[in-house]
C-alpha positions as YAML, in Angstrom:
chain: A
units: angstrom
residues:
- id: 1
  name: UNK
  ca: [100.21, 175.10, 162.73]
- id: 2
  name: UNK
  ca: [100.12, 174.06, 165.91]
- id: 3
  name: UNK
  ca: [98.85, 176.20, 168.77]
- id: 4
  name: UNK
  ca: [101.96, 176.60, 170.88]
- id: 5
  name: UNK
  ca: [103.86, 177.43, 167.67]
- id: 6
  name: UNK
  ca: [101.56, 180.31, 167.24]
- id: 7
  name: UNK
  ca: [101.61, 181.53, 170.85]
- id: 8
  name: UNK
  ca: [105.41, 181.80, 169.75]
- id: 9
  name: UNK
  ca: [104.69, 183.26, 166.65]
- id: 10
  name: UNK
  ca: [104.81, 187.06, 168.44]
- id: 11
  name: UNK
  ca: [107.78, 186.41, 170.32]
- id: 12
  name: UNK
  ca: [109.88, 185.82, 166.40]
- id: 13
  name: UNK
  ca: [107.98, 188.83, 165.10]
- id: 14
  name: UNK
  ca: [109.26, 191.37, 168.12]
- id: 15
  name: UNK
  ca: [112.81, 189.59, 167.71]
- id: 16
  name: UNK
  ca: [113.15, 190.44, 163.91]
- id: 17
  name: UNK
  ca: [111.95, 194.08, 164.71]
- id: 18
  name: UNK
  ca: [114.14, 194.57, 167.45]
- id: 19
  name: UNK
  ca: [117.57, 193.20, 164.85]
- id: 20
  name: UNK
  ca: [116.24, 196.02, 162.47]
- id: 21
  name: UNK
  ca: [116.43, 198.40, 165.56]
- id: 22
  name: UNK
  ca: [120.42, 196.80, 165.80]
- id: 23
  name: UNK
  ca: [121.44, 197.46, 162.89]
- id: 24
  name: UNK
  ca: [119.92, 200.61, 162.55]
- id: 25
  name: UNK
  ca: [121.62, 201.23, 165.86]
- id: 26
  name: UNK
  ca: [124.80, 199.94, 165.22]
- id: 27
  name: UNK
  ca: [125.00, 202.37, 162.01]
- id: 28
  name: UNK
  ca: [124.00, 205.11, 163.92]
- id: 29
  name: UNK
  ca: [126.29, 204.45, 166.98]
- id: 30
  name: UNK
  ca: [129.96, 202.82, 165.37]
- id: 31
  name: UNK
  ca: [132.05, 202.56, 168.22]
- id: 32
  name: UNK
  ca: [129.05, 200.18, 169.84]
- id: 33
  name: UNK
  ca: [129.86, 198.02, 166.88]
- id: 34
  name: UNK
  ca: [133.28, 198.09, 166.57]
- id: 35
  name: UNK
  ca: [135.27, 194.68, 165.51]
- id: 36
  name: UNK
  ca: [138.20, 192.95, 167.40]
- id: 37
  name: UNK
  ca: [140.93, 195.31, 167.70]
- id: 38
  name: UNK
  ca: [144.87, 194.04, 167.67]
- id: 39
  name: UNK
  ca: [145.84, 197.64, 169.56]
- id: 40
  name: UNK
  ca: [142.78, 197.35, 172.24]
- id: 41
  name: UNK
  ca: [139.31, 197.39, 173.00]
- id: 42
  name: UNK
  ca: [136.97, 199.64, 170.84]
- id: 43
  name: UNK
  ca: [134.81, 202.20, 173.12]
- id: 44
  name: UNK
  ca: [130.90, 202.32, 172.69]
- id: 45
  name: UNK
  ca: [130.14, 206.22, 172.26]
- id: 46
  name: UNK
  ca: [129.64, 208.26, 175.88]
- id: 47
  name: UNK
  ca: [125.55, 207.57, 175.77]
- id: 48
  name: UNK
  ca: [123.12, 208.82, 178.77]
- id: 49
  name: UNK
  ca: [122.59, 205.34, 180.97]
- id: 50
  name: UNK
  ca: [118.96, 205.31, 180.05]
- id: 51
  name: UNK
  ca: [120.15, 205.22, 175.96]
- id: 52
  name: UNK
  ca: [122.28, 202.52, 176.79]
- id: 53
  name: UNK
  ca: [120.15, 200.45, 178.65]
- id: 54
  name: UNK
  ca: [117.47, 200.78, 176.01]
- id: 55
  name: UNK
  ca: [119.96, 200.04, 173.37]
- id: 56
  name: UNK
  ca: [121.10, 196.82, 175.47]
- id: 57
  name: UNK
  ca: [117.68, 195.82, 176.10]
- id: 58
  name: UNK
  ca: [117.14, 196.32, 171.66]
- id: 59
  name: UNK
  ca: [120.19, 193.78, 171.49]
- id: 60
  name: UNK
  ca: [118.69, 191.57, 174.30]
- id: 61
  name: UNK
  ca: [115.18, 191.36, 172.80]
- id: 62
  name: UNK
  ca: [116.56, 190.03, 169.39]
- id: 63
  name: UNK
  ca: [119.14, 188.07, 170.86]
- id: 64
  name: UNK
  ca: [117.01, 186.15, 173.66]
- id: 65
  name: UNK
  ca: [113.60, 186.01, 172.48]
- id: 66
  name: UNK
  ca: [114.70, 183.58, 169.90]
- id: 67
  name: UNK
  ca: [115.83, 181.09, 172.04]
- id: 68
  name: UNK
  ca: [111.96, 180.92, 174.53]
- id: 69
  name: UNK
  ca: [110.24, 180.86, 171.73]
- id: 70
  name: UNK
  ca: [110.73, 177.53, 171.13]
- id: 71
  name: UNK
  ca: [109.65, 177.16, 175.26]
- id: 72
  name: UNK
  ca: [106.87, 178.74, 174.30]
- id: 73
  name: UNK
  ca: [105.96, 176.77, 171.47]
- id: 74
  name: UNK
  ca: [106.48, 173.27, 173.23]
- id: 75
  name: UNK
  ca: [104.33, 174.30, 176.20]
- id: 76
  name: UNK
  ca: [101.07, 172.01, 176.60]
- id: 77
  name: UNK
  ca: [98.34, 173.35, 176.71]
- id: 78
  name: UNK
  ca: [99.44, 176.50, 174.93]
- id: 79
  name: UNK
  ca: [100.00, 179.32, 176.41]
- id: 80
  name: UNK
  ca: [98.20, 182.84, 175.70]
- id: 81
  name: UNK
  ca: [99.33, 186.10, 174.14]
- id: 82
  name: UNK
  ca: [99.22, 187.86, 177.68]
- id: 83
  name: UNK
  ca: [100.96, 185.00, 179.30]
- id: 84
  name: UNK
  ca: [103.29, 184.47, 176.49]
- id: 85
  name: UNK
  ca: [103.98, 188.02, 176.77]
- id: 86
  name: UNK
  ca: [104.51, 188.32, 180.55]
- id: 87
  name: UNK
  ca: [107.02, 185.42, 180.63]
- id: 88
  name: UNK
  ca: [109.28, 187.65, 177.86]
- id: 89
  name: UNK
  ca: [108.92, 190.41, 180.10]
- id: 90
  name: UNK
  ca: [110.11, 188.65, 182.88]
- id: 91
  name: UNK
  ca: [113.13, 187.29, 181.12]
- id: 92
  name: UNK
  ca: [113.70, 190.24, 179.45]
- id: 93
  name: UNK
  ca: [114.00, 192.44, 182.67]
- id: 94
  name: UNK
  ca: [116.58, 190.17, 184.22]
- id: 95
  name: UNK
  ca: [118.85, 190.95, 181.26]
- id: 96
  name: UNK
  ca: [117.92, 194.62, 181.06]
- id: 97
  name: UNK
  ca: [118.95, 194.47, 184.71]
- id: 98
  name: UNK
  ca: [122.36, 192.78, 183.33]
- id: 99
  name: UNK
  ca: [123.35, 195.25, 181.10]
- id: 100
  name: UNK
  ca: [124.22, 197.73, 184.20]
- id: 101
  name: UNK
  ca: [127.17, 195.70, 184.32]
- id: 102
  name: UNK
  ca: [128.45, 197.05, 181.15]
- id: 103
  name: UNK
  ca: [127.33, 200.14, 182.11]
- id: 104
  name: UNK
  ca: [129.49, 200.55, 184.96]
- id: 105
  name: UNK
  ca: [132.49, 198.94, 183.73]
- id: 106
  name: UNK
  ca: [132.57, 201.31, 180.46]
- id: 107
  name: UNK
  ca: [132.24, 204.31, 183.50]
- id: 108
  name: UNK
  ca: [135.16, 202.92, 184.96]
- id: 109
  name: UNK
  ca: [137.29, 202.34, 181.73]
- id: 110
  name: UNK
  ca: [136.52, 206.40, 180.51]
- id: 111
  name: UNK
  ca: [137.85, 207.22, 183.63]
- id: 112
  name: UNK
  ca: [141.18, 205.80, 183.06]
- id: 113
  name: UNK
  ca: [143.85, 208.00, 181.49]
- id: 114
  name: UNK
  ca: [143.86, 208.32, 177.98]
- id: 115
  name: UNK
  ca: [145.70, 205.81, 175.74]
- id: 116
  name: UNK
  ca: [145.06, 202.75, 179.06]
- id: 117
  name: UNK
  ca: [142.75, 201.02, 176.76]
- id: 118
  name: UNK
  ca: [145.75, 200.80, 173.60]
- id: 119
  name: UNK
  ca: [148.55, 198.75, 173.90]
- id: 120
  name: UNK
  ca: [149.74, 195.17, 174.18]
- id: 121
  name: UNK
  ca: [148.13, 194.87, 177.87]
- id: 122
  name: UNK
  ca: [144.82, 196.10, 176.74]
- id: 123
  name: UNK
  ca: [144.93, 193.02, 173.86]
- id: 124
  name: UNK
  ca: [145.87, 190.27, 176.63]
- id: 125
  name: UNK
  ca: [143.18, 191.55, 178.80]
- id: 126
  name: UNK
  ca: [141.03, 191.39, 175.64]
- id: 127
  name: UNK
  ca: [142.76, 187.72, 174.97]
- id: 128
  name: UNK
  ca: [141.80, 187.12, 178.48]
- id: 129
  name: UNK
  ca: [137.90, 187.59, 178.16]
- id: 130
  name: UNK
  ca: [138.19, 185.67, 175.00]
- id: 131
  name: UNK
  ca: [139.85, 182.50, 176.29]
- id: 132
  name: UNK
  ca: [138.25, 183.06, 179.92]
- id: 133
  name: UNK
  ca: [134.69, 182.95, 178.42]
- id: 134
  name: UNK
  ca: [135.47, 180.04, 176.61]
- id: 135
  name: UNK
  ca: [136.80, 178.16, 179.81]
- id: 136
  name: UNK
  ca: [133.68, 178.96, 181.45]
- id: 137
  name: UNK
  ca: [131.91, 176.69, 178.98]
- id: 138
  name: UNK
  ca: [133.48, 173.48, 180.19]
- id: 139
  name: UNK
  ca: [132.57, 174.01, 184.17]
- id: 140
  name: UNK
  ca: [129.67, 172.29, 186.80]
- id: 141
  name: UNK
  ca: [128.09, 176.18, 186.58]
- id: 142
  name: UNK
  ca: [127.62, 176.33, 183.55]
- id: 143
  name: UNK
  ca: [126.44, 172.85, 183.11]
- id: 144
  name: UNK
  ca: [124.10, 173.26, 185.87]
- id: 145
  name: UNK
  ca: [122.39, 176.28, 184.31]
- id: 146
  name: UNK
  ca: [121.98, 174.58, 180.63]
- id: 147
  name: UNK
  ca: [120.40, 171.76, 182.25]
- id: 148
  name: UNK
  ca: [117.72, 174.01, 184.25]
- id: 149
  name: UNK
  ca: [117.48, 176.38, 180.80]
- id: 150
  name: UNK
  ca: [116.50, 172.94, 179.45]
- id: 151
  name: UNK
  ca: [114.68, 171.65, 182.07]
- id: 152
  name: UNK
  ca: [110.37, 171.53, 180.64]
- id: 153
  name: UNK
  ca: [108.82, 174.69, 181.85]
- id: 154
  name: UNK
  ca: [105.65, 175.90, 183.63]
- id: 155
  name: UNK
  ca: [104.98, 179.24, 181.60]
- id: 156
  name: UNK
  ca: [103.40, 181.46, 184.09]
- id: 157
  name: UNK
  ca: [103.84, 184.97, 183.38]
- id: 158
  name: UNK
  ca: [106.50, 186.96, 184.59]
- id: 159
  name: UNK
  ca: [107.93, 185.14, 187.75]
- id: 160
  name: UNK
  ca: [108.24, 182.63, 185.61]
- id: 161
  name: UNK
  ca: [110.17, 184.45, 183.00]
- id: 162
  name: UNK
  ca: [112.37, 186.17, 185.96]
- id: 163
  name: UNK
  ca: [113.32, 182.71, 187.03]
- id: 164
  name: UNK
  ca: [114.47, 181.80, 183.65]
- id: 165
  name: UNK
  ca: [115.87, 184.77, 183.33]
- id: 166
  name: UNK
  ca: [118.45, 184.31, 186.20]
- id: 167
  name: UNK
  ca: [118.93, 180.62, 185.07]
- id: 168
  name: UNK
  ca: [119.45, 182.15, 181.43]
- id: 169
  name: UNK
  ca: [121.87, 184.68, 182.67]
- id: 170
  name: UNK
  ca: [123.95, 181.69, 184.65]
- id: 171
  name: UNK
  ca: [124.15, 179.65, 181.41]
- id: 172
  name: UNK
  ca: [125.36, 182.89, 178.85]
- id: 173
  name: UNK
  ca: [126.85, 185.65, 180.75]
- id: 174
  name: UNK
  ca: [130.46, 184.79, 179.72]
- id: 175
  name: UNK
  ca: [129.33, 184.66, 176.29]
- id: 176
  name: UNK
  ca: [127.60, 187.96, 176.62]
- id: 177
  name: UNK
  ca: [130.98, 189.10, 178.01]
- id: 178
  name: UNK
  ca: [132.90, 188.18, 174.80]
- id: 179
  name: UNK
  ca: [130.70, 191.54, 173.39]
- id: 180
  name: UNK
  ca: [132.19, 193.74, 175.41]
- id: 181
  name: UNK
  ca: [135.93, 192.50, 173.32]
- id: 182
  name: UNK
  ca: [134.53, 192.63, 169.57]
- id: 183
  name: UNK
  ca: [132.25, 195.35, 170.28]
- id: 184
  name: UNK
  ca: [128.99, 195.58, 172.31]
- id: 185
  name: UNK
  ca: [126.49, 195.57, 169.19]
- id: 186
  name: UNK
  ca: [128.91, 193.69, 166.45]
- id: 187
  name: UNK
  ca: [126.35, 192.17, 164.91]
- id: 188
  name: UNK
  ca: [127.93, 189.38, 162.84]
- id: 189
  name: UNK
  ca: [128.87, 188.15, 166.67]
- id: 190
  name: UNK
  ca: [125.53, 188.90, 168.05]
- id: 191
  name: UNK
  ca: [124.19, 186.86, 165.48]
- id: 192
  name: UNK
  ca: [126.45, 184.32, 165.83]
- id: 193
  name: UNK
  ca: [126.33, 184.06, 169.86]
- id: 194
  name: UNK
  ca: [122.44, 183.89, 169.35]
- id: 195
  name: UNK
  ca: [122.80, 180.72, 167.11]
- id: 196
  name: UNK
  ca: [124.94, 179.56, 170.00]
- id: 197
  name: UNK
  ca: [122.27, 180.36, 172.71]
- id: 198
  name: UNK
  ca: [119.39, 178.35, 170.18]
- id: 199
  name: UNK
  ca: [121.90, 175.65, 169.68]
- id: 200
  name: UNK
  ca: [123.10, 174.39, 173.19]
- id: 201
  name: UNK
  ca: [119.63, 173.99, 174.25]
- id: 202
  name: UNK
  ca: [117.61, 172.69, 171.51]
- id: 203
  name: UNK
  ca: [120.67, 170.34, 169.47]
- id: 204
  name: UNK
  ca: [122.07, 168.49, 172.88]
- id: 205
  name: UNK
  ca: [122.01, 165.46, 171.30]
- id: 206
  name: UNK
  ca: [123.27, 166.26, 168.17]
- id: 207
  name: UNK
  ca: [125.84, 169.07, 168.65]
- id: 208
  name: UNK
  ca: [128.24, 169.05, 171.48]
- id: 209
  name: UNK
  ca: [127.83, 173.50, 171.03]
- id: 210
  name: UNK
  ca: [129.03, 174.44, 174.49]
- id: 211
  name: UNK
  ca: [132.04, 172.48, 174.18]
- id: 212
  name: UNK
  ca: [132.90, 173.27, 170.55]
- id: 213
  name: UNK
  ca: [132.18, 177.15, 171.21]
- id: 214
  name: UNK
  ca: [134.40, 176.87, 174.50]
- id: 215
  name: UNK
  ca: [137.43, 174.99, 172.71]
- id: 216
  name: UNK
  ca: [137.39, 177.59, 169.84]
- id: 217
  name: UNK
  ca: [137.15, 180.75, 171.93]
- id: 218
  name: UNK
  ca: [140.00, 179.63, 174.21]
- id: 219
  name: UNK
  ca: [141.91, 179.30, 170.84]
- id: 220
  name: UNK
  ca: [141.16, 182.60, 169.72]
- id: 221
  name: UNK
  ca: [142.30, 184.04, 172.78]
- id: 222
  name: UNK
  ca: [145.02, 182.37, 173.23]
- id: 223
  name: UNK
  ca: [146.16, 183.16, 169.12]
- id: 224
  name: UNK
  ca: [145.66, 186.77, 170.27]
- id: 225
  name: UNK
  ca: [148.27, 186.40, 173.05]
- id: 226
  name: UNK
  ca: [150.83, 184.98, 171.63]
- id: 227
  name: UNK
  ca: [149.90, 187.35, 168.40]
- id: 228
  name: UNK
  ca: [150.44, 190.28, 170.59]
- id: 229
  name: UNK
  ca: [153.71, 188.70, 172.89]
- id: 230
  name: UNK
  ca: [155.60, 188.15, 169.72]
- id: 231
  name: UNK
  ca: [154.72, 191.82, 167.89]
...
């Protein structure tokens, strides 16, 4: 084994702990895991901000550290443990910092009157995120923020891993978005989003995944509108 695969060897073995913490999680908290709903959005449970950002930073930990591993691995000379370690860090506080976005919008959406989230307009604005999310893939932005996410890397602790961070964040925050629709810790579509993540930078020459992911999102979205237009 080579030595940059095992300076990424830790990164795989804190990702498969923190899915176990997931799906303990999403057993232990439902409505964070709740599926696609025709009648409206499901509702994680009403948990303290710091229980939510540690839950969100559980998801983000198996869910990211997956795809810098292999920028760990490919990094000559290889990097350390504390280096290696520093540079998660880094990226992993930029997406902790993220998840105050769902934090605040779920504030705002329990504030609404009861029965705003059910309905036909609840499932277009659901639709919306779907087919929105998928747009996103096809645009300069995103394109400009795969390209730095794949552009070689100097590993250098955790400035370095906050500057991926943000690039990281640029390239998958629609994505991330689609959560908030099927349910913020589904974990058939974490898992699925996290092959995504792996797959857009590491297959670019043999899978076209943003575009693929981006055409069949749109479609789903779009099913779901005219689904709920002609009930």
């Amino acid at each position: 084994m080579s030595p940059g695969a095992r300076a990424a060897l830790p990164l795989l073995g804190v990702a498969a702990g923190a899915w176990l913490l997931v799906l303990w999680q999403a057993a232990a908290m439902p409505g964070m895991g709740g599926d696609l709903l025709p009648a409206g959005v499901a509702m994680p449970p009403d948990l303290p901000a710091a229980l939510f950002l540690g839950a969100w930073l559980t998801m983000m930990a198996a869910m990211m550290l997956p795809t810098i591993a292999p920028v760990v691995a490919a990094r000559r000379p290889a990097a350390g443990l504390v280096t290696t370690g520093a540079f998660a860090a880094g990226h992993l506080m930029v997406w902790t910092a993220a998840g105050l976005v769902p934090l605040a919008l779920f504030a705002v959406l329990r504030a609404l009157p009861q029965g705003a989230l059910m309905g036909r307009g609840a499932t277009l604005a659901a639709a919306a995120v779907l087919a929105g999310a998928g747009l996103y893939q096809f645009t300069g932005w995103k394109a400009a923020c795969l390209g730095a996410c794949r552009e070689p890397l100097d590993l250098g602790g955790v400035r370095a891993g906050l500057s991926y961070g943000l690039r990281c964040v640029g390239c998958c925050w629609a994505l991330m978005a689609v959560l908030l629709v099927v349910g913020v810790m589904n974990v058939a579509w974490m898992a699925a989003l996290t092959a995504v993540f792996v797959a857009e930078r590491y297959l670019v020459h043999h899978v076209p995944a943003t575009r693929v992911v981006g055409a069949a999102l749109v479609a789903i979205g779009l099913l779901i509108a005219v689904s709920s237009i002609g009930a």
